[in-house]
ZAMAR-61503 format. One record per residue (C-alpha): x negated, y negated, z negated; residue number from 1. Coordinates in Angstrom, 1 decimal, decimal comma. Layout:
r X: X | Y: Y | Z: Z | kolkol: NUM;
...
***
This chain:
r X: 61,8 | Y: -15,0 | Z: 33,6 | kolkol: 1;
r X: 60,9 | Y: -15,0 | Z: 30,0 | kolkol: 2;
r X: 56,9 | Y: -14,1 | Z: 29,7 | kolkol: 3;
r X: 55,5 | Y: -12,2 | Z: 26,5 | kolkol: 4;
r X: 51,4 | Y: -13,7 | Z: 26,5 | kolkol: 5;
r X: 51,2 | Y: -10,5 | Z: 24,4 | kolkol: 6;
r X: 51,4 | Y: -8,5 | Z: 27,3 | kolkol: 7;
r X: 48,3 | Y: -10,3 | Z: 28,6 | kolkol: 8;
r X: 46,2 | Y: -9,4 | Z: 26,0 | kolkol: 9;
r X: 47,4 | Y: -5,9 | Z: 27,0 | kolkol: 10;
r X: 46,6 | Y: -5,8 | Z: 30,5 | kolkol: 11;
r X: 43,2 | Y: -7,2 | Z: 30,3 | kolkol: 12;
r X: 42,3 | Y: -4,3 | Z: 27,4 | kolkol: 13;
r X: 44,0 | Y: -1,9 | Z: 30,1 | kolkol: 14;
r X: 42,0 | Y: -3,0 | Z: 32,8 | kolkol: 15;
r X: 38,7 | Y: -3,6 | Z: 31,2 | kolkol: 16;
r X: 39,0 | Y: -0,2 | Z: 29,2 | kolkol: 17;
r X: 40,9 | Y: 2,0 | Z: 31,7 | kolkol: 18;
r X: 42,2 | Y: 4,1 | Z: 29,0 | kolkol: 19;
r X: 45,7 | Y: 3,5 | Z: 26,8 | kolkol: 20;
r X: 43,8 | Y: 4,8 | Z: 24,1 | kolkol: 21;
r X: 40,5 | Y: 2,9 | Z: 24,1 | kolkol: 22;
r X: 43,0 | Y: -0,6 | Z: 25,0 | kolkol: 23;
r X: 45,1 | Y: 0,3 | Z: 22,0 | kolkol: 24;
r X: 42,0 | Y: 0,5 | Z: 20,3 | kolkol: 25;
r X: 40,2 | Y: -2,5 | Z: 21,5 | kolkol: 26;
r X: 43,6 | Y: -4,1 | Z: 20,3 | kolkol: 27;
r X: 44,1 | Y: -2,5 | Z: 17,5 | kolkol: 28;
r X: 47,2 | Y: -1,1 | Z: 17,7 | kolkol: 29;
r X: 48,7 | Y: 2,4 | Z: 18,1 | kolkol: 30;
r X: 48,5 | Y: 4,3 | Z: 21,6 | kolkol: 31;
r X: 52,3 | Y: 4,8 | Z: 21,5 | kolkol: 32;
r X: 52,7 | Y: 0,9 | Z: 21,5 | kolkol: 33;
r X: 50,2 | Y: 0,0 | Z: 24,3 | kolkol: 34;
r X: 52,0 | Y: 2,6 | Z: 26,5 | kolkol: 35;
r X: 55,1 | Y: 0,4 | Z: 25,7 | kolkol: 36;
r X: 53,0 | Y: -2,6 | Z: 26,7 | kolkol: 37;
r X: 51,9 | Y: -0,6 | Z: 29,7 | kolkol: 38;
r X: 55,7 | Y: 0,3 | Z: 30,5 | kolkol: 39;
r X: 56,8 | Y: -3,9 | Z: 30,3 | kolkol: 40;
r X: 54,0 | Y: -4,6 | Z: 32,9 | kolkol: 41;
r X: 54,7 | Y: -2,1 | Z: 35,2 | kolkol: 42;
r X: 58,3 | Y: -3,5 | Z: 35,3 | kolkol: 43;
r X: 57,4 | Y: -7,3 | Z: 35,2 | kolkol: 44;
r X: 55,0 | Y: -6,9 | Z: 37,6 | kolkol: 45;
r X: 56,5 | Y: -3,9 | Z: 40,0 | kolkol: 46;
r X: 52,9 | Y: -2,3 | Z: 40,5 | kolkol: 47;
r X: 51,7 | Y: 1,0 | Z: 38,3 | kolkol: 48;
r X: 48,2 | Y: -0,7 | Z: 36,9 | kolkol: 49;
r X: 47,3 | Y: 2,5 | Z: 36,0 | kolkol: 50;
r X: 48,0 | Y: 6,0 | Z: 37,5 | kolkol: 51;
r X: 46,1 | Y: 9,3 | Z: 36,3 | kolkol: 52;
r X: 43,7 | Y: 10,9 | Z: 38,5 | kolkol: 53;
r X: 43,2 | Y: 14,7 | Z: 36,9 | kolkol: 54;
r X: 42,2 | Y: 13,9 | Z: 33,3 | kolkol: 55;
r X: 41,5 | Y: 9,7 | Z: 33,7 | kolkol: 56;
r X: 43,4 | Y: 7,0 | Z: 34,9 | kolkol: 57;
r X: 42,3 | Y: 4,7 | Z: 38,2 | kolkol: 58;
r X: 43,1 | Y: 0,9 | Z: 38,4 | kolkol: 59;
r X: 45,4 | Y: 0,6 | Z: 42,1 | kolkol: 60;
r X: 44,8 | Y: -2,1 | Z: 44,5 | kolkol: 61;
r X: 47,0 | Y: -4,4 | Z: 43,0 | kolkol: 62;
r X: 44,9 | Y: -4,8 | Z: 39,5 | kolkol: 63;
r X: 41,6 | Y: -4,3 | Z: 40,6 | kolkol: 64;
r X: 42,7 | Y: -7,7 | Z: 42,7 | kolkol: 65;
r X: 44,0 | Y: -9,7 | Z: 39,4 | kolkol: 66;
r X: 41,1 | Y: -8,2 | Z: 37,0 | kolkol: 67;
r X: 39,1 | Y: -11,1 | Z: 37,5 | kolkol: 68;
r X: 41,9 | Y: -13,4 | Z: 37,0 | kolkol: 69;
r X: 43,7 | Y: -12,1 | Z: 34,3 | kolkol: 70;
r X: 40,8 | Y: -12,3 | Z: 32,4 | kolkol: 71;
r X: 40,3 | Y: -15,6 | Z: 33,1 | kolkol: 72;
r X: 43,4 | Y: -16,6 | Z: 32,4 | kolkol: 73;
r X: 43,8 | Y: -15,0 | Z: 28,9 | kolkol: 74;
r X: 39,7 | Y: -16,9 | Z: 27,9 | kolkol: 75;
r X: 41,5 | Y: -20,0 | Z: 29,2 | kolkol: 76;
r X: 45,0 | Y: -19,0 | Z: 26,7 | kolkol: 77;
r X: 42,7 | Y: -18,0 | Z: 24,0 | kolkol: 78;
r X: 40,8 | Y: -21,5 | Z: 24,2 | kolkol: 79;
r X: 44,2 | Y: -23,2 | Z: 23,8 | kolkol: 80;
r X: 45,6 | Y: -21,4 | Z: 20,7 | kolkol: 81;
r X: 42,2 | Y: -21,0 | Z: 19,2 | kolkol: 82;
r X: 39,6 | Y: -23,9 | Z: 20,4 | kolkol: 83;
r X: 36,0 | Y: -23,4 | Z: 19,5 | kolkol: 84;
r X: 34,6 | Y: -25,1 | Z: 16,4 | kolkol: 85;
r X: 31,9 | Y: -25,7 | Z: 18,4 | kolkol: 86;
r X: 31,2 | Y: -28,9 | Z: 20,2 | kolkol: 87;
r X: 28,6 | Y: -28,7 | Z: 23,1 | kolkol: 88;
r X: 27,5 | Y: -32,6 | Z: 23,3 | kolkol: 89;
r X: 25,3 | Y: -31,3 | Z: 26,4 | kolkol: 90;
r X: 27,7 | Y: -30,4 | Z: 28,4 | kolkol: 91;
r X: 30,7 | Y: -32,8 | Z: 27,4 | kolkol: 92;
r X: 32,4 | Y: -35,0 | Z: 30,2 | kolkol: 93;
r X: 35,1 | Y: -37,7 | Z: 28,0 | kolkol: 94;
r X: 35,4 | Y: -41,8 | Z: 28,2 | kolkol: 95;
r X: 35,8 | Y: -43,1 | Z: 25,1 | kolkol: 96;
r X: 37,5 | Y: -46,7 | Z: 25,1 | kolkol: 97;
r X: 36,9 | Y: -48,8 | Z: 22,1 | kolkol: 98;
r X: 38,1 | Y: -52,5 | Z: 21,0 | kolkol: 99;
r X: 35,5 | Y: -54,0 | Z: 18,6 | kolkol: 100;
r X: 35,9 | Y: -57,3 | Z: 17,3 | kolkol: 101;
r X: 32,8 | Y: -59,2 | Z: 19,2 | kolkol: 102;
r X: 30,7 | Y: -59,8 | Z: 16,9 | kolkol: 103;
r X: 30,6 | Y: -55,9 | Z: 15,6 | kolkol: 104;
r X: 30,2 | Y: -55,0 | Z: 19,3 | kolkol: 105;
r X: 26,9 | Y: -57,4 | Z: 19,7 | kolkol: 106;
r X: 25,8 | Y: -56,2 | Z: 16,2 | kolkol: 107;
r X: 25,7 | Y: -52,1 | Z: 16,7 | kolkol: 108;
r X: 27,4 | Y: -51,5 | Z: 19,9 | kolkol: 109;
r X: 24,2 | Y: -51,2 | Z: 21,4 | kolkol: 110;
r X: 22,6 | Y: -48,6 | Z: 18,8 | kolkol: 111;
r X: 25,9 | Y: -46,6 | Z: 19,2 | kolkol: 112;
r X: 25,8 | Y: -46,4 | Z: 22,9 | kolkol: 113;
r X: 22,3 | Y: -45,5 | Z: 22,6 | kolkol: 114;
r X: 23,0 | Y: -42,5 | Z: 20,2 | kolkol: 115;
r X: 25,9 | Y: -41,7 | Z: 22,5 | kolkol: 116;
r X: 23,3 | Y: -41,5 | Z: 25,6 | kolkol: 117;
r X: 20,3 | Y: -39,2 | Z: 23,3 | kolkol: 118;
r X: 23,0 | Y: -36,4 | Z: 22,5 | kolkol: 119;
r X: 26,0 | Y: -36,6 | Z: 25,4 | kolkol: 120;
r X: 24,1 | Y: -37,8 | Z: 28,3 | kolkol: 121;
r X: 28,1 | Y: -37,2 | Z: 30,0 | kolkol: 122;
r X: 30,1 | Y: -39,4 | Z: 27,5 | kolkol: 123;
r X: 30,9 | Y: -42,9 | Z: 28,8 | kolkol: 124;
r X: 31,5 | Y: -45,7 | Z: 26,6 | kolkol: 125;
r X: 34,3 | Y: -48,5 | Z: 27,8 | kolkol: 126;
r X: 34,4 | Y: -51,4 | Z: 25,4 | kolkol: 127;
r X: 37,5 | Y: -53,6 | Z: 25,6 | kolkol: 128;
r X: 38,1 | Y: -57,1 | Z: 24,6 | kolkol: 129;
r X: 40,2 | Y: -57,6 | Z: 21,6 | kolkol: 130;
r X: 44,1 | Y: -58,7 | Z: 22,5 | kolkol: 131;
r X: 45,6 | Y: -62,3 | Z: 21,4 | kolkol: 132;
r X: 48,7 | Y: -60,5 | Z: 20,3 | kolkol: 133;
r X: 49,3 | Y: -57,3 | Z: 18,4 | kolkol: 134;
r X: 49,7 | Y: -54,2 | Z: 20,7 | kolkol: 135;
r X: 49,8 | Y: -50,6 | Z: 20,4 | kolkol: 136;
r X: 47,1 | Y: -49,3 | Z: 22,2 | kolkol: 137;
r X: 45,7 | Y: -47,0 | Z: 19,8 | kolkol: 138;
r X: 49,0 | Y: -45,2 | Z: 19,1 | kolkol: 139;
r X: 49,6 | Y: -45,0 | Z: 22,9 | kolkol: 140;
r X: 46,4 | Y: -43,2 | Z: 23,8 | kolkol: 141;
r X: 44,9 | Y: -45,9 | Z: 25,8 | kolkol: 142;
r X: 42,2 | Y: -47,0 | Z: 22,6 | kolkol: 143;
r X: 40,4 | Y: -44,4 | Z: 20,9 | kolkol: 144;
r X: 38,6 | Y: -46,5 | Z: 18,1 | kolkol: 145;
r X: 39,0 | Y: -49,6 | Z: 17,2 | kolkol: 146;
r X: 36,3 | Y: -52,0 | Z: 14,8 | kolkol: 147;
r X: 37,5 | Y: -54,9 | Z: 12,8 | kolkol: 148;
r X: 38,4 | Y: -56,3 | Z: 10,3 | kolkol: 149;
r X: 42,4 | Y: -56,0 | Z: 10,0 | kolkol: 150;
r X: 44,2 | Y: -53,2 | Z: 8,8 | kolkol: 151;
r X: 46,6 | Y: -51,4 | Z: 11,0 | kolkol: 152;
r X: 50,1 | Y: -51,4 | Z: 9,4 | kolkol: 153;
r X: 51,5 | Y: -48,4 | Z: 11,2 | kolkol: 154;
r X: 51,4 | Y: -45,2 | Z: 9,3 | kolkol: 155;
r X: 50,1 | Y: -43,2 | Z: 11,8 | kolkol: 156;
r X: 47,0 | Y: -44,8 | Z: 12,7 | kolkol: 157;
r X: 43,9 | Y: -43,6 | Z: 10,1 | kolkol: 158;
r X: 42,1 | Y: -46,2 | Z: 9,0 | kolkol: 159;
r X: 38,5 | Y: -46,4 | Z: 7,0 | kolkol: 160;
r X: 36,2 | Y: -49,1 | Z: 5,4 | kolkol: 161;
r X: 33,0 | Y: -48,7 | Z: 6,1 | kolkol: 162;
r X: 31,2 | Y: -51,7 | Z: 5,2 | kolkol: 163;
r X: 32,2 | Y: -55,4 | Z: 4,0 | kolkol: 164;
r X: 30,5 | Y: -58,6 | Z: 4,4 | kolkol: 165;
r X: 30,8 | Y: -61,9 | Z: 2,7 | kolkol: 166;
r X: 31,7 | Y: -65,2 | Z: 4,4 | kolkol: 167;
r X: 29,4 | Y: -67,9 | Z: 4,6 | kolkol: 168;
r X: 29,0 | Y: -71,6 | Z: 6,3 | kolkol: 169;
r X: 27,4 | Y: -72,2 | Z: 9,6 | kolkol: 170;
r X: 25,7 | Y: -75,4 | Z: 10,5 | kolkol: 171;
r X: 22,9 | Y: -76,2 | Z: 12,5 | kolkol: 172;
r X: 19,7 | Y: -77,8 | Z: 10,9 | kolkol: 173;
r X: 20,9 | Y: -81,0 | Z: 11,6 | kolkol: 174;
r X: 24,0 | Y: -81,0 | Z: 10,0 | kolkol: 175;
r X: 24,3 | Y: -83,5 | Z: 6,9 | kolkol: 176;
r X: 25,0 | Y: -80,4 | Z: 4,4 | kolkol: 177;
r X: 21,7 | Y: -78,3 | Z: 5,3 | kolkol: 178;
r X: 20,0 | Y: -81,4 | Z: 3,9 | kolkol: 179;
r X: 19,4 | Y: -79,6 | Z: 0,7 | kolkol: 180;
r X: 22,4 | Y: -80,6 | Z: -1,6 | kolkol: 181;
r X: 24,8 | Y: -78,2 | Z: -3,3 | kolkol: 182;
r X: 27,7 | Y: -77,9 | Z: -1,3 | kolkol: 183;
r X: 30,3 | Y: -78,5 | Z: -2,8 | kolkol: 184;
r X: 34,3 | Y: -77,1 | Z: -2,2 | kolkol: 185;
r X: 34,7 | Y: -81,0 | Z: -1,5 | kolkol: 186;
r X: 31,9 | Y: -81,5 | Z: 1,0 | kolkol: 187;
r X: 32,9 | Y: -78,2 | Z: 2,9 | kolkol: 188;
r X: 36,3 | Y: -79,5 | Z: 3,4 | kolkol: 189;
r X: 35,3 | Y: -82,6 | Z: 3,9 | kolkol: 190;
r X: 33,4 | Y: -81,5 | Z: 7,0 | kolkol: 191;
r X: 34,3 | Y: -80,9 | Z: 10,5 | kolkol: 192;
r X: 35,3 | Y: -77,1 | Z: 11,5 | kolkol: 193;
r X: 35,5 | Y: -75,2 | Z: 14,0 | kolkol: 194;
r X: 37,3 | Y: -71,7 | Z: 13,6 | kolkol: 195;
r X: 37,7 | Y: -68,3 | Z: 15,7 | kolkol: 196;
r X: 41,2 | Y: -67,2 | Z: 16,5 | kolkol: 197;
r X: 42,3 | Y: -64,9 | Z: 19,5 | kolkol: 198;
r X: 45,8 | Y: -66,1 | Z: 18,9 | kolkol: 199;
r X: 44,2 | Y: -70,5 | Z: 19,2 | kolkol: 200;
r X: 45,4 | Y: -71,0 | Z: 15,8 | kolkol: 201;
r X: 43,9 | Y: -74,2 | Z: 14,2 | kolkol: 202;
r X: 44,7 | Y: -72,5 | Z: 10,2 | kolkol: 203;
r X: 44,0 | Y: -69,8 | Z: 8,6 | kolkol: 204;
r X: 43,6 | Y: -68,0 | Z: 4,5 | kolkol: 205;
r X: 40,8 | Y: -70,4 | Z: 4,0 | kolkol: 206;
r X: 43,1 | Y: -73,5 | Z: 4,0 | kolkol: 207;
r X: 45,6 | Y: -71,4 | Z: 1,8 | kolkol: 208;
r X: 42,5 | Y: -71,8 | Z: -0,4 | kolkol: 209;
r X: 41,6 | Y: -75,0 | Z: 0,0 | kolkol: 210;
r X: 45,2 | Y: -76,1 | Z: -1,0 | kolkol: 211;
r X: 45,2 | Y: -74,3 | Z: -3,9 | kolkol: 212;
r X: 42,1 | Y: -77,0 | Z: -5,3 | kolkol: 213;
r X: 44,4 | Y: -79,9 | Z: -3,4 | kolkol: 214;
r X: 41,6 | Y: -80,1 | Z: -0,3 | kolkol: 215;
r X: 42,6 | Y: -79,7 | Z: 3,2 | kolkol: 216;
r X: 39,9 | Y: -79,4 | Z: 6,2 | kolkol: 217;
r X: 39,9 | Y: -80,9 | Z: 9,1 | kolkol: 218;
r X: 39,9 | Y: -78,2 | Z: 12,2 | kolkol: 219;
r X: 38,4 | Y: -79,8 | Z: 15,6 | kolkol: 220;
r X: 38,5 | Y: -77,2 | Z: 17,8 | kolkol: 221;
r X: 39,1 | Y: -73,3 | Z: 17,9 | kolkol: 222;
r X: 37,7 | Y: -70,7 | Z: 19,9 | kolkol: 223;
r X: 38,7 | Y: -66,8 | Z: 20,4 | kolkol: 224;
r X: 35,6 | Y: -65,3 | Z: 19,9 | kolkol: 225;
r X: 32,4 | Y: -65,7 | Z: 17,7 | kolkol: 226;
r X: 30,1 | Y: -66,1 | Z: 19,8 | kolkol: 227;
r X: 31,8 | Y: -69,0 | Z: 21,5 | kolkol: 228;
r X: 31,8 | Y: -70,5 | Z: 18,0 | kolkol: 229;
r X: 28,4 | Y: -70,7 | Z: 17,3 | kolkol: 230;
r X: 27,4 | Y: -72,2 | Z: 20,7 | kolkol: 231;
r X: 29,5 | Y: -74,9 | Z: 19,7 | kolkol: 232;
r X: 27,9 | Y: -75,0 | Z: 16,1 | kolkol: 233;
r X: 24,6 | Y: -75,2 | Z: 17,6 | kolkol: 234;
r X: 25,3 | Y: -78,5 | Z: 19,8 | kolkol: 235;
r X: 27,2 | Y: -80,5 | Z: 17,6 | kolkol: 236;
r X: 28,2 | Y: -80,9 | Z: 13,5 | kolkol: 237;
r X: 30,2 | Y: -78,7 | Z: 12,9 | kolkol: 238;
r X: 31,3 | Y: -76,3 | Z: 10,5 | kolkol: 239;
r X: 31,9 | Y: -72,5 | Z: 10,9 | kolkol: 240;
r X: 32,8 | Y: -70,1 | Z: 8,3 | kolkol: 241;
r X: 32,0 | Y: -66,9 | Z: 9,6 | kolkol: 242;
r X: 30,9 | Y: -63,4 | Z: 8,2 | kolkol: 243;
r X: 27,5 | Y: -63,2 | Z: 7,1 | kolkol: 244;
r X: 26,7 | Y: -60,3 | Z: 9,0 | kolkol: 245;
r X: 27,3 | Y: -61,6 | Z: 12,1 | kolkol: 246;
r X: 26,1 | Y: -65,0 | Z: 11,2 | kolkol: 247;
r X: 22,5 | Y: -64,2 | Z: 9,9 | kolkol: 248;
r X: 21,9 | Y: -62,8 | Z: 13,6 | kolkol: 249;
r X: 23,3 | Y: -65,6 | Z: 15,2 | kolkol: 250;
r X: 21,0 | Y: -68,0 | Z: 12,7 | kolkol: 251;
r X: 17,8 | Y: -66,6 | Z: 13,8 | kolkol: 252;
r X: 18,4 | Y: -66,5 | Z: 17,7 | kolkol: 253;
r X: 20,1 | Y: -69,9 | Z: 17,7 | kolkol: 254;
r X: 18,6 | Y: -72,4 | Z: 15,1 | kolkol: 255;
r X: 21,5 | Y: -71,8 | Z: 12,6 | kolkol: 256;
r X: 21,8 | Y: -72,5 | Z: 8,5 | kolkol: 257;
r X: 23,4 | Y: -70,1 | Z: 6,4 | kolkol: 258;
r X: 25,0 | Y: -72,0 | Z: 3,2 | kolkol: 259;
r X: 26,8 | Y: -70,1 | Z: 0,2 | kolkol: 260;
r X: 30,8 | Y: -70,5 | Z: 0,7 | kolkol: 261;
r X: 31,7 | Y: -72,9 | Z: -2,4 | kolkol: 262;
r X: 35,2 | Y: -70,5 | Z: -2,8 | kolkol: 263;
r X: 36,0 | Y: -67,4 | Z: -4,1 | kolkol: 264;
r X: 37,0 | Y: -65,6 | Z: -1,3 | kolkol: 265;
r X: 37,1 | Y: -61,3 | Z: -1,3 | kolkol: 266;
r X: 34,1 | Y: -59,9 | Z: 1,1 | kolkol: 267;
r X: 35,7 | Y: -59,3 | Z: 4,4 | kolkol: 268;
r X: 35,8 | Y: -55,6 | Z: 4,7 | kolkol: 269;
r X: 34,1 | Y: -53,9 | Z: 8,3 | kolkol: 270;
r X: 36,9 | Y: -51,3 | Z: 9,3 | kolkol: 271;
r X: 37,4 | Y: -48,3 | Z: 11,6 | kolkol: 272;
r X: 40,7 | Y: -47,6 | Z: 12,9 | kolkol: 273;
r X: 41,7 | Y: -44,9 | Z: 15,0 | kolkol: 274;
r X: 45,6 | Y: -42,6 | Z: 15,6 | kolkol: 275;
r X: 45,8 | Y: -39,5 | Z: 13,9 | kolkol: 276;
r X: 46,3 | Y: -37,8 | Z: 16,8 | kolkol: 277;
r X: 42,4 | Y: -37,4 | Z: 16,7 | kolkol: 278;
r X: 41,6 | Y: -36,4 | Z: 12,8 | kolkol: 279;
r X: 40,6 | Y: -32,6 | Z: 14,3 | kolkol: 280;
r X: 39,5 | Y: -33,5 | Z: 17,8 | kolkol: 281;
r X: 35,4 | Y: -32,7 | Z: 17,3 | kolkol: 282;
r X: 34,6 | Y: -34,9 | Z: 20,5 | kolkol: 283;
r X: 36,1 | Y: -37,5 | Z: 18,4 | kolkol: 284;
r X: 35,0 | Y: -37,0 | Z: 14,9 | kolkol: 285;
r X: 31,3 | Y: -37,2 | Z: 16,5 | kolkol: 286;
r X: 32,0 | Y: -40,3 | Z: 17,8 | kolkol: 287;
r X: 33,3 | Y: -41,7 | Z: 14,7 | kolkol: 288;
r X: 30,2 | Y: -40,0 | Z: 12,6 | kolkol: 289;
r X: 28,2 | Y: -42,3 | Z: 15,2 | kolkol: 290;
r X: 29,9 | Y: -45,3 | Z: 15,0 | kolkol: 291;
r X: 30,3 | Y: -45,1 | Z: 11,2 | kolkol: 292;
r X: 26,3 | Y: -44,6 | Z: 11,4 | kolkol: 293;
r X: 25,5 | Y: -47,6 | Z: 13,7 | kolkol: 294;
r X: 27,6 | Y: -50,2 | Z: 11,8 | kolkol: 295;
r X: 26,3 | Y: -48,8 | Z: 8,5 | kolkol: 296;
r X: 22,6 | Y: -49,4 | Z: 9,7 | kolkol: 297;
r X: 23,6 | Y: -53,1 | Z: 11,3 | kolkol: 298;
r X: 25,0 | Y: -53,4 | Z: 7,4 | kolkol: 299;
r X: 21,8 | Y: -52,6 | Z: 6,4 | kolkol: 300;
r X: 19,5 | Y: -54,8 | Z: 8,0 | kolkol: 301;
r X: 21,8 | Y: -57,7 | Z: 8,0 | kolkol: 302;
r X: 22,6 | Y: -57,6 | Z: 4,4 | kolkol: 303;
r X: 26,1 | Y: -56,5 | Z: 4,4 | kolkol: 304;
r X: 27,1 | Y: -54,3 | Z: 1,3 | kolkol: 305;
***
């Protein structure tokens, strides 16, 4: 059986009004046409709704006993077709998954997740580690937001820029080039590296670089995450080029140089990255407005522009 939702609408008017006039009113349509309306229910549903008792009409058994739930289920149509604009952060129950790049996690994760905890006490935030091969999480559903610094290539997934952040060299105080000579393109590659790569490649765009000037580095070691790399930085002499954002916080908790990159190398752009699926979901768009707010800030005090 074919269902008009129209004829919802009509019997909830009928049975909150008692009257094919006031429902026809309350819908705003003629009288004529809500006794038509009134007619189709009667014969979808095989009860009379509404019989006339002297000059008013009485609900039977039958719709007194679905009042209730019709109009329940017509609020619950209603909020389908026509969803608030309103978002109620007090009362909203969602998990939000996320992949961040590391070092963006450790950087404003925390504020986020703080935020998130201030205005929806029921969101959850899962944070997922960053794959060593390209998937399509966030086109699947199964990752709402991603942080990075690559741009998506599918043309579904949104992406924006919200920050960038130059690259600089990482050495500990003891290496031989934080003893106060300008390094030079030839000292940096002449140096020992170490390099991030969730894939364990030993190369990257820097050594396309480096072999435009005819240098080539020497890569020791590599490591999939940041964090990792800087540990290793710390203990021995080596060399990590890393973005400055992440690096001027890893400097003060760990006894770390900075040292201007001797290249000319674009910034390394901060992105957010998420499926288009959710450009009009409001849960959503709050948590992007937050996220976009907490790396912002971590740009701010960490001198990313």
């Amino acid at each position: 059986m074919q269902l008009d939702l129209n004829l919802l609408a009509a019997l909830d008017a009928l049975l909150e009004e008692g009257s094919v006039t006031a429902a026809a009113d309350r819908l705003h349509v003629t009288a004529p046409a809500m006794s038509r309306s009134l007619g189709r229910i009667r014969r979808t549903t095989g009860d009379q709704i509404l019989v006339r008792t002297g000059r008013t009409m009485t609900p039977t058994p039958y719709a007194i006993a679905v009042r209730e739930q019709v109009h329940e289920l017509l609020h619950q149509v209603q909020g389908v077709l026509a969803p608030s604009r309103e978002l109620d952060l007090t009362t909203l129950e969602r998990t939000f998954t996320l992949r961040w790049h590391d070092s963006l996690l450790a950087l404003a994760g925390p504020a986020l997740l703080t935020a998130v905890r201030e205005q929806a006490p029921g969101v959850r935030l899962r944070f997922v580690a960053e794959s060593s091969v390209d998937t399509p999480e966030l086109r699947r559903g199964q990752v709402d937001l991603e942080a990075n610094a690559s741009r998506p290539t599918a043309p579904d997934v949104r992406t924006e820029q919200v920050a960038q952040t130059r690259l600089v060299a990482v050495v500990r105080r003891e290496h031989p080039l934080a003893r106060g000579e300008t390094v030079t393109a030839e000292r940096y590659a002449a140096a020992e590296h170490i390099t991030v790569s969730r894939r364990g490649k030993l190369d990257n765009a820097l050594d396309e670089v480096l072999a435009r000037l005819g240098l080539a580095r020497r890569v020791v070691a590599t490591v999939p995450t940041e964090a990792a790399a800087f540990a290793f930085a710390r203990d021995a002499d080596l060399l990590l080029t890393a973005p400055e954002v992440t690096a001027r916080s890893a400097a003060a908790d760990l006894g770390l140089t900075l040292l201007p990159l001797p290249l000319d190398l674009p910034p390394a752009p901060v992105l957010l990255s998420w499926h288009q699926r959710y450009d009009t979901d409001r849960a959503h768009v709050w948590l992007r407005d937050l996220a976009r707010a907490a790396l912002v800030d971590s740009a701010a005090d960490n001198s990313i522009v």
